[in-house]
N, C-alpha and C positions, 0 to 999 in steps of 0.2 A: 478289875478282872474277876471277883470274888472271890471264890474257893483257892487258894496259894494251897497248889500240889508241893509234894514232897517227890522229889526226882529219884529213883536208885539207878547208876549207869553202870552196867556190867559187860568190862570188859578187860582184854588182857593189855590194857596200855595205863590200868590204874596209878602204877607206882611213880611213870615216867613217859613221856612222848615217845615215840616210837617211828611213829608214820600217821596215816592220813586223820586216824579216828582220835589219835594225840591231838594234833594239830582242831580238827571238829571241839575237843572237849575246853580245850585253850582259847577258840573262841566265846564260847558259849559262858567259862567263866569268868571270863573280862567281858562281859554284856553287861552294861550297867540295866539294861531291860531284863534279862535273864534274873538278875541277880535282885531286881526290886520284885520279880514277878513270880519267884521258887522260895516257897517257905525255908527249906532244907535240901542240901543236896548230898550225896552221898553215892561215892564211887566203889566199888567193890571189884577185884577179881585177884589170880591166883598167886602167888608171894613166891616168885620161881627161884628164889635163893636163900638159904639163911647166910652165905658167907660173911664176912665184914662187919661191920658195926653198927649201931643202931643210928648211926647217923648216916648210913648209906639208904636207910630202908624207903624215902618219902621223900630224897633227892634234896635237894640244895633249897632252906628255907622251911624246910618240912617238920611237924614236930611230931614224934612219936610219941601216942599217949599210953601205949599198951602193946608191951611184947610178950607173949612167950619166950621167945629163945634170948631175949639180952637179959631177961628179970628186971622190966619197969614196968609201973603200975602207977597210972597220974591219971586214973581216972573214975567213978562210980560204977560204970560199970565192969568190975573186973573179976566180981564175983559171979557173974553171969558169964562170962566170958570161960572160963577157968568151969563151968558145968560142961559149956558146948565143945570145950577141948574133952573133955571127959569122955562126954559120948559118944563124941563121932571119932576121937582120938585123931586131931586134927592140932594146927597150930595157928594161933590170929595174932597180926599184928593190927592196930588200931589207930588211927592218929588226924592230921589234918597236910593236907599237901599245898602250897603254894602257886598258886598261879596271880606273873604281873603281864602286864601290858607296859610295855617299857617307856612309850610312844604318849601313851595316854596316861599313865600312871593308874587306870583299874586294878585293883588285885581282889584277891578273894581265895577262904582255905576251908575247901569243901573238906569232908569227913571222908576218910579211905580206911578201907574193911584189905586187907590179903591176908590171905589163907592159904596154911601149907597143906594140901590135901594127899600129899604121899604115902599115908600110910592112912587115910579114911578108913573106919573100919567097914570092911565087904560087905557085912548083913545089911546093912541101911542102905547102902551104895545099890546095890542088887534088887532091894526093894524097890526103889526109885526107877530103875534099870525097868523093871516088871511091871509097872505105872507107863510110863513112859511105850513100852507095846502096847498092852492096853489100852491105853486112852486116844495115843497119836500114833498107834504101827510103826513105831522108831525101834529098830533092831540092834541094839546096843552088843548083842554078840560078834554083828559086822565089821567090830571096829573099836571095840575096848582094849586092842593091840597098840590101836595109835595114842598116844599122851594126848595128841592134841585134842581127839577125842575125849579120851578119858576124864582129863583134867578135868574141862569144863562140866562133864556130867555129875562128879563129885563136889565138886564145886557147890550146885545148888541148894539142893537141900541145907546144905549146912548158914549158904549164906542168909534161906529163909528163917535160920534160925536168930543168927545177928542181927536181922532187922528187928525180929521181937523185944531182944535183947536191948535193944538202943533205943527201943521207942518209936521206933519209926514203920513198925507194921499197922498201916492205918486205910480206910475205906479211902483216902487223897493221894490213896503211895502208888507210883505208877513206875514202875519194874522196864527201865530201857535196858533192852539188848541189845548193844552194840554188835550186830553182825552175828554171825551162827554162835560166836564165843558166846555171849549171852543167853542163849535162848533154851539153853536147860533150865538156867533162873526162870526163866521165864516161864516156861514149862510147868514149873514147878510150883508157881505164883497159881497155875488156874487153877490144880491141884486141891489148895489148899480150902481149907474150908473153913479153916476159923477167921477168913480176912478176906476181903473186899478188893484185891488191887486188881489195877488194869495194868494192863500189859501194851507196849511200842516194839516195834521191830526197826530199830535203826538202819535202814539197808544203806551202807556204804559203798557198798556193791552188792552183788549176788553169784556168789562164790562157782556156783555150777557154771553159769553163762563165762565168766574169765578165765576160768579151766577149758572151756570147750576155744574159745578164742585165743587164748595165747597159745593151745597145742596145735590146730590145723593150720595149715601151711599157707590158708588161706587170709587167717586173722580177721580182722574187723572188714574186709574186703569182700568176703565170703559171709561172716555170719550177719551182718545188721541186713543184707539184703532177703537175705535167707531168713529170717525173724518178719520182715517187713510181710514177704509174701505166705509166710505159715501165716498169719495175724489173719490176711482175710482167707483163708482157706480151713481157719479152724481148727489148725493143726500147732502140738505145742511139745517141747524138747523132746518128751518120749519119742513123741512119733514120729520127730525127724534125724534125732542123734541117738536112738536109741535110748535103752534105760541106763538112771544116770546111778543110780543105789548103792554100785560099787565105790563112789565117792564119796567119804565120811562127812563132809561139811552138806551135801546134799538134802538130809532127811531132816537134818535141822534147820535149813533155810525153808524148807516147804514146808516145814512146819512153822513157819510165820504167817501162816493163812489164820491160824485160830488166834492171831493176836488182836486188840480193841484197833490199833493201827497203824497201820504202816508207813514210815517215814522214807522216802527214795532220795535220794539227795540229786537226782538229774532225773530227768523225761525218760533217757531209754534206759534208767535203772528200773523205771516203772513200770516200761512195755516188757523187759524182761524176766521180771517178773509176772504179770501177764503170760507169760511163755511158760513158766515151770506148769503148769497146771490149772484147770480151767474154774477152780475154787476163787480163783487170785483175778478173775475176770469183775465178780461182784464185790470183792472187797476194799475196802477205804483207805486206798494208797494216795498220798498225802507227796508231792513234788514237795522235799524242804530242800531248795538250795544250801550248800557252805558259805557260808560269808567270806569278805577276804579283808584284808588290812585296807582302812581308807584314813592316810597319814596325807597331808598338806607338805608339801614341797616347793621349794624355789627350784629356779631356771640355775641361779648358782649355785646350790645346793647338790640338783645333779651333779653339775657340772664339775665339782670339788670332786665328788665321789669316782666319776667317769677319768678325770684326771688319774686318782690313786692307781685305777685300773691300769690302763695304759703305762704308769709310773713301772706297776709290775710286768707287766709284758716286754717292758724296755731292758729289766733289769736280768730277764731269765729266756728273751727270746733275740734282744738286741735292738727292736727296732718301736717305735710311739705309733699306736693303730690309729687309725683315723676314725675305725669304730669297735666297738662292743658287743659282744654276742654272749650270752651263758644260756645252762641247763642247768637247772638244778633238780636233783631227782634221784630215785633211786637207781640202783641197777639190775633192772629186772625188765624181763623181754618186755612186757605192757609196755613199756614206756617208748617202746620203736626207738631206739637211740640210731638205729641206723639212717632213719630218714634224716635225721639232721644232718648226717654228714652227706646223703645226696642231694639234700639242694644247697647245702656249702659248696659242694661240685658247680654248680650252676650260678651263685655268687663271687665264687671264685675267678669267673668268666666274666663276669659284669664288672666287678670292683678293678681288675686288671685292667679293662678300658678304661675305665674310669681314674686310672692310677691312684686305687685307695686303698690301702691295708684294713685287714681285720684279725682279729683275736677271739676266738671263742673259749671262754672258761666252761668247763663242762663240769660238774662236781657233781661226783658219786662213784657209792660204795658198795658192795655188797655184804661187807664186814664192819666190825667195832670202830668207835673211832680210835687212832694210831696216836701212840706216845709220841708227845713232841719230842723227848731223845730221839725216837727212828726218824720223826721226819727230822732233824737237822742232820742227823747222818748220811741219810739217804740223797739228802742233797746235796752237802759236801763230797762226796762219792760219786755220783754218777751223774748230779745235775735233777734230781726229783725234783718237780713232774714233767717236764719236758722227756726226760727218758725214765725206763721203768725196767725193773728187771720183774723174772717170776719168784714169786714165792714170797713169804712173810718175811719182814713185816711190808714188804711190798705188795704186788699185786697178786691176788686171789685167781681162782680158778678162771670166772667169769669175768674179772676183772683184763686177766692174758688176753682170751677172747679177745672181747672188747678192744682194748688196744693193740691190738693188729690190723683191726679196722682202721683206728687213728693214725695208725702210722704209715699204711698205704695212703690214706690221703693227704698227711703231710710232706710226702716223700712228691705227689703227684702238682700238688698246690703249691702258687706263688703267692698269693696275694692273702687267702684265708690260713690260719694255722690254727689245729684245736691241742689245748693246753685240759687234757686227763687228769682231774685234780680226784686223787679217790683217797680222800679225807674227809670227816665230817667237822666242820667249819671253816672260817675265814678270817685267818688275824695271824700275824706273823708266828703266834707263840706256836700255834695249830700246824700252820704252813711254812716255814721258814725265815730265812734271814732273809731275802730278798724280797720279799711282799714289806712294804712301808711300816713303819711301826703304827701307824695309826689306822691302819685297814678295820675296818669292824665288817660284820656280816653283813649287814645292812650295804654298805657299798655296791655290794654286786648285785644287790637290787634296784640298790636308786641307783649306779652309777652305768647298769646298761641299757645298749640299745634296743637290743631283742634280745626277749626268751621265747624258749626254741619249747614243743611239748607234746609233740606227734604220737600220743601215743594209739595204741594197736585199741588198748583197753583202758578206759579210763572216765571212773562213774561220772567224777566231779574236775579236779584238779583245781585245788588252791596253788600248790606251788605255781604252775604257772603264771597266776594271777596277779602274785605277789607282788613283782615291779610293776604291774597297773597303773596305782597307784602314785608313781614314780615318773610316769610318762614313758614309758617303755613301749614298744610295740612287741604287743604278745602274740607266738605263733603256736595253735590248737588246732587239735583232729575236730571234724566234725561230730565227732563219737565220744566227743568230752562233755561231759554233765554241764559244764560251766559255760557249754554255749547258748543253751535255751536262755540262762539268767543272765549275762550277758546282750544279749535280745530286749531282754526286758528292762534292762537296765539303761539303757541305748534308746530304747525307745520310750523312754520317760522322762527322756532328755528334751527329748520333741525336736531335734534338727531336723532342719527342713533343707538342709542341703545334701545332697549324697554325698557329698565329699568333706564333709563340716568332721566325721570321727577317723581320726588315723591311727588310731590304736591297737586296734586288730584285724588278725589276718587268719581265717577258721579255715586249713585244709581237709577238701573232702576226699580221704582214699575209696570211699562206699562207690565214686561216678564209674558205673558202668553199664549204665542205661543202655539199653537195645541189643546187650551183648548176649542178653541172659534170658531167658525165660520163664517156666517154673520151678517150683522150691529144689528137684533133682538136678536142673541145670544148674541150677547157682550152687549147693554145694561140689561142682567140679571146677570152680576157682580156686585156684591151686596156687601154687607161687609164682609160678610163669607170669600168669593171668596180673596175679597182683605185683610184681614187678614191675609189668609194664605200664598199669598204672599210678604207681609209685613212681616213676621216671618223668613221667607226663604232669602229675600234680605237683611236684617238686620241683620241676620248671616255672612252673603259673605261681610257686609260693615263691619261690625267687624273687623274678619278676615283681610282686604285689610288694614284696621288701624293698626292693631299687625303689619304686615309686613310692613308698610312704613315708620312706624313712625322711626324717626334715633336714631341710637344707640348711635354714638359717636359725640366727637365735628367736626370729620371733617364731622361727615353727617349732622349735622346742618348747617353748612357752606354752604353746598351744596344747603341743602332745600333753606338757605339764599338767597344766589345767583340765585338759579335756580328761586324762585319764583318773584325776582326783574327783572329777563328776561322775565320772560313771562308779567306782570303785565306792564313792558314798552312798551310792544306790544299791549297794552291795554288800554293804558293812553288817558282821555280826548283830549289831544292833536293829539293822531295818531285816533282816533274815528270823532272829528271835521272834520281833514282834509281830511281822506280818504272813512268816510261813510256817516255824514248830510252836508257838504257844497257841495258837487255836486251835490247833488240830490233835496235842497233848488235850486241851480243855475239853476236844470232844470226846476222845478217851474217858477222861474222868465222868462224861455225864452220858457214859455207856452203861446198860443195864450188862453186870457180869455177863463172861462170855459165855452163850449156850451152844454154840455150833461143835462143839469136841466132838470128834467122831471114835466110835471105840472099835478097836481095831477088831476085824473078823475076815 
């Protein structure tokens, strides 16, 4: 490959996994290609706690080689460190963080920079602030109220100082911003002028586009048709949703047009981008899929696991399902949770004929994860998760919500029952006494039949992919990142039978062909409107589950097999080599960026 870059990833998931960009950064460092192919890697972003001890700072496995606040020092540079705490009156912790691959046994312990930036001093912040109009018309007055703002803008500067610091400020160093959180680094990289780096724009999503989508009533229903037709009309966010400026993640995502280039993790991350502004029409956006887990499994292997399942369902619902269903996911509208439970409506009707029980574990939180004392109280008490009361350490605001939805359709339902699990993980110690002693997380991946993944907004979606791998039949919106690669992945298979892959089932809520007309008509898809197509595709995705789902053990095997083919075609590994390392390399063999526009 030649030139082995130097990676800097900045983002607010440095210390610990979080969500999706966690999950992105986990793959990337168990890549044994990644990891033959990055000279150095080094993650950077904000240290949003000093509580607790130094062994909390870099999570389980992590070593801290340099704190301010505990008083350790294990490393050369700490005389450098202890200046830039000086001047910008700032706090670093420094060290290396752990990531394994439990599966494959890859590990690897990139370099992690956090920074307490709460009391930065103003003058330097302010300058940056005054740069930052200047150069990219970014109005940091609009919005230095929000932390979330703020953080990241303080942030910068100071981390361009750590990488001098460390050695690592070099004409190879190429400054990833993971999502808006990044992109003051980043920002802040063209800036500079004693160094050479190129700059990437990770888009994980595009933060204006899933604000505009998860607030109208219309959802993905209304906006991709409505993008579809601004596209050939020429027209782009401004002009059809109004100005979006009052949104603080906004000025920073469109200001990834001046980066060397841009990384989308799905097709309509890219058309969406495309939308913000017609700079992004010419520039070098770069489709890099997420990879997903591609583990080898036996037919009895599930089938252990699918067992455990059931084993629990037996022991907190009464009855052995005949199948499997989960969610695993967050709790947030994107994720449509409510579709899942209308075409369990529609299942629920099917499996009844059919005299066949189901179980849907649904897991997610909107909150921390919960002390094993509450959950073994909580179930000793009133039966958690089967029942839920409100309030801590039980369910959260959105959490009540939510299961009131559940519990109308378990109230309505024979044959399907969804089990509300809003904890994060899966193993007795986490979940109770009655989940098997030997439950591991991993079961409820290998061990079901479908994952459910409807969501509203959704760039990419690993978790759904996850039981892939597994033989599971995965169910996705068509508005998922992860269907284009999926496509591709499918089709490098070379079946030559239509009916040769049973593994997925991609729902489209966007069909509303002939209803609609131009870009005005379509934003008057309203919830009504999407409703009723919500009711109708939730029937047909029913339907496509009755049929796919396997009868016998050779068509387990098959699902087995077939989905460990495609999920290999999909693996961090074949993603590193054939979609982000050429297009970082092009980066690197960018003449610095000259397009900066100075604000007037």
């Amino acid at each position: 490959m030649g030139v082995k870059p130097i990676l800097v990833h900045v983002t607010h998931e440095a210390a610990s996994k979080i969500g999706g960009i966690g999950a992105v950064l986990e793959g990337l460092f168990t890549s044994q290609v990644y990891l033959q192919s990055i000279e150095r890697s080094i993650i950077i972003g904000p240290l949003f706690t000093t509580e607790g001890s130094v062994l909390d700072r870099l999570g389980e496995q992590g070593e801290v080689l340099y704190s301010s606040f505990d008083g350790l020092v294990n490393t050369g540079y700490a005389s450098a460190f202890r200046k830039i705490e000086g001047y910008f009156n700032v706090g670093i912790v420094y060290g290396r963080r752990m990531f394994v691959d439990k599966q494959t046994g890859v590990k690897s312990s990139p370099e992690v920079v956090l920074l307490d930036v709460k009391r930065a001093e103003p003058g330097i912040v302010n300058g940056f602030k005054s740069q930052l109009f200047e150069r990219f018309g970014i109005r940091s007055d609009l919005y230095e109220h929000l932390w979330e703002y703020e953080e990241y803008v303080r942030l910068a500067p100071i981390a361009l100082s750590v990488l001098k610091a460390i050695g690592a400020a070099t004409d190879k160093t190429v400054i990833v911003a993971h999502e808006y959180m990044g992109m003051p680094t980043a920002l802040a990289a063209m800036l500079d002028t004693q160094t050479a780096y190129r700059t990437a724009f990770y888009a994980h999503e595009v933060a204006t586009m899933r604000n505009i989508v998860e607030h109208h009533p219309g959802h993905d229903t209304m906006f991709y048709n409505v993008i579809k037709r601004a596209h050939q009309k020429k027209l782009y966010v401004k002009d059809v949703f109004g100005d979006q400026s009052q949104y603080f993640k906004h000025p920073l995502v469109e200001a990834s047009k001046h980066c060397d280039v841009i990384l989308a993790v799905g097709r309509l991350v890219a058309d969406e981008l495309r939308f913000l502004a017609p700079e992004f029409e010419s520039k070098d956006i770069a489709v890099v899929y997420n990879g997903i887990p591609a583990y080898q499994t036996t037919m009895q292997e599930k089938l252990a696991s699918k067992e455990k399942l059931q084993h629990y369902c037996y022991n907190i619902l009464g009855y052995k399902p005949d199948l499997t269903f989960s969610h695993v996911t967050r709790l947030v509208q994107s994720k449509g949770l409510w579709r899942d439970l209308r075409v369990l409506e529609h299942l629920d009707t099917a499996l009844r004929r059919a005299d066949k029980r189901a179980v849907m574990f649904l897991l997610s939180t909107e909150v921390g994860q919960r002390r094993s004392a509450d959950i073994y109280d909580m179930e000793a008490k009133y039966n958690w998760p089967v029942a839920h009361r409100e309030g801590w350490p039980d369910l959260s605001g959105g959490e009540a919500a939510f299961y009131t939805a559940v519990q109308e359709f378990n109230t309505k339902s024979s044959s399907v029952k969804v089990v509300f699990i809003n904890q994060f993980g899966f193993d007795r110690k986490l979940c109770g006494v009655r989940m098997p002693a030997n439950m591991e997380f991993i079961d409820i991946r290998r061990g079901t039949d479908v994952e459910f993944g409807q969501s509203v907004y959704e760039p990419f979606g690993i978790a759904t992919l996850e039981p892939l791998t597994f033989g599971a039949l995965c169910v996705f919106s068509s508005v998922s990142g992860c269907a284009g690669f999926v496509d591709e992945a499918i089709a490098a298979l070379r079946v030559t039978s239509p009916d040769g892959i049973k593994n997925i089932v991609i729902a489209d809520y966007t069909s509303v062909s002939g209803m609609f007309g131009d870009v005005q008509d379509l934003l008057r898809i309203d919830r009504n409107v999407r409703n009723r197509v919500e009711t109708k595709v939730g029937r047909e995705v029913a339907d496509e589950i009755i049929r796919l789902l396997p009868k016998t053990e050779a068509e387990i095997t098959a699902m087995v097999e077939n989905g460990y083919r495609i999920a290999k075609n999909m693996s961090w590994d074949a993603v590193v080599d054939c979609y982000i390392l050429p297009h970082l390399m092009k980066a690197l063999k960018k003449e610095r960026s000259a397009n900066i526009r100075t604000a007037g």
